[in-house]
N, C-alpha and C positions, 0 to 999 in steps of 0.2 A: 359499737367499737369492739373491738377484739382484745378479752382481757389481758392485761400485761403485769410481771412481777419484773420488779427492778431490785439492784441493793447496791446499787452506786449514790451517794449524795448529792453526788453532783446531777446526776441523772432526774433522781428524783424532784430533785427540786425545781430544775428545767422544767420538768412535764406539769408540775403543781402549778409552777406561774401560769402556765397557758391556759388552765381552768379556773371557767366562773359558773355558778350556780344559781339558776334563778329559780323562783317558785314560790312554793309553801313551804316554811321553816325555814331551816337553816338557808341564806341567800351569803356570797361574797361574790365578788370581783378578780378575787384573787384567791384560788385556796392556799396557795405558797404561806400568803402572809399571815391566813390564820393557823396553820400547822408550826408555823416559825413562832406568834403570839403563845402557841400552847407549848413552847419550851423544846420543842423540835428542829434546832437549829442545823442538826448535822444528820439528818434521817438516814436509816442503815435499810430501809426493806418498803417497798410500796407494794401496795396489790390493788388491784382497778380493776374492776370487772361490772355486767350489768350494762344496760343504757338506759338513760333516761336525758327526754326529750326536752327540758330543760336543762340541763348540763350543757357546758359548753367547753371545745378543747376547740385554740387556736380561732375563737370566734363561731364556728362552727357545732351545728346544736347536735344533740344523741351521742354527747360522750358517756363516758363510764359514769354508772349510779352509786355502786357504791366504793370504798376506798377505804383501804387499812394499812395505816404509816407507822411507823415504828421508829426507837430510836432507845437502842440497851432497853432496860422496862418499861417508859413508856409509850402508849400506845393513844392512839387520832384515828378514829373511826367516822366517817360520813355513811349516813343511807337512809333510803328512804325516799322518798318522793318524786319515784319511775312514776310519769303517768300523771301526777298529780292526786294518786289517790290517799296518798299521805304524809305528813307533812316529812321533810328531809330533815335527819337530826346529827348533831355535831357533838361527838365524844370523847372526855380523855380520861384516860386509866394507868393506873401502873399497876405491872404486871407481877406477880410473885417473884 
């Protein structure tokens, strides 16, 4: 897939529902509703980039691998587990 930056919420949020993530490590169904559990209700900035072969957008596998959402300082980072050669990990931070 072809990386994308967004900074619409509405935008963002749209594209997150339609990703699910299988593999090793970090797995969901839905990344919306874990970016929204991590306190990211109104995300200001996406970045997608990468594929990996377990990733899934709209059903469809070789979405983007990794991903970095924002929202004011905090931040939701996915990555990891292109390929299967390591496991996918799921981050949050606030940011200085």
């Amino acid at each position: 897939m072809e990386p994308i930056v967004l900074t619409n919420s509405v935008e963002i949020l749209s594209v997150l529902s339609d990703v699910a993530l299988r593999g090793n490590g970090f797995v969901t169904e839905c990344l919306m509703a874990e970016v929204m559990d991590a306190g990211l209700s109104e995300p200001d900035y996406l970045n997608a980039s990468g594929t990996d072969p377990e990733a899934y957008y709209k059903g469809e596998p070789n979405a983007w691998g990794s991903y970095h959402v924002r929202q004011s300082k905090k931040v939701v980072t996915v990555y990891g587990g292109a390929g299967g050669y390591t496991q996918r990990r799921f981050s949050i931070a606030d940011t200085p």
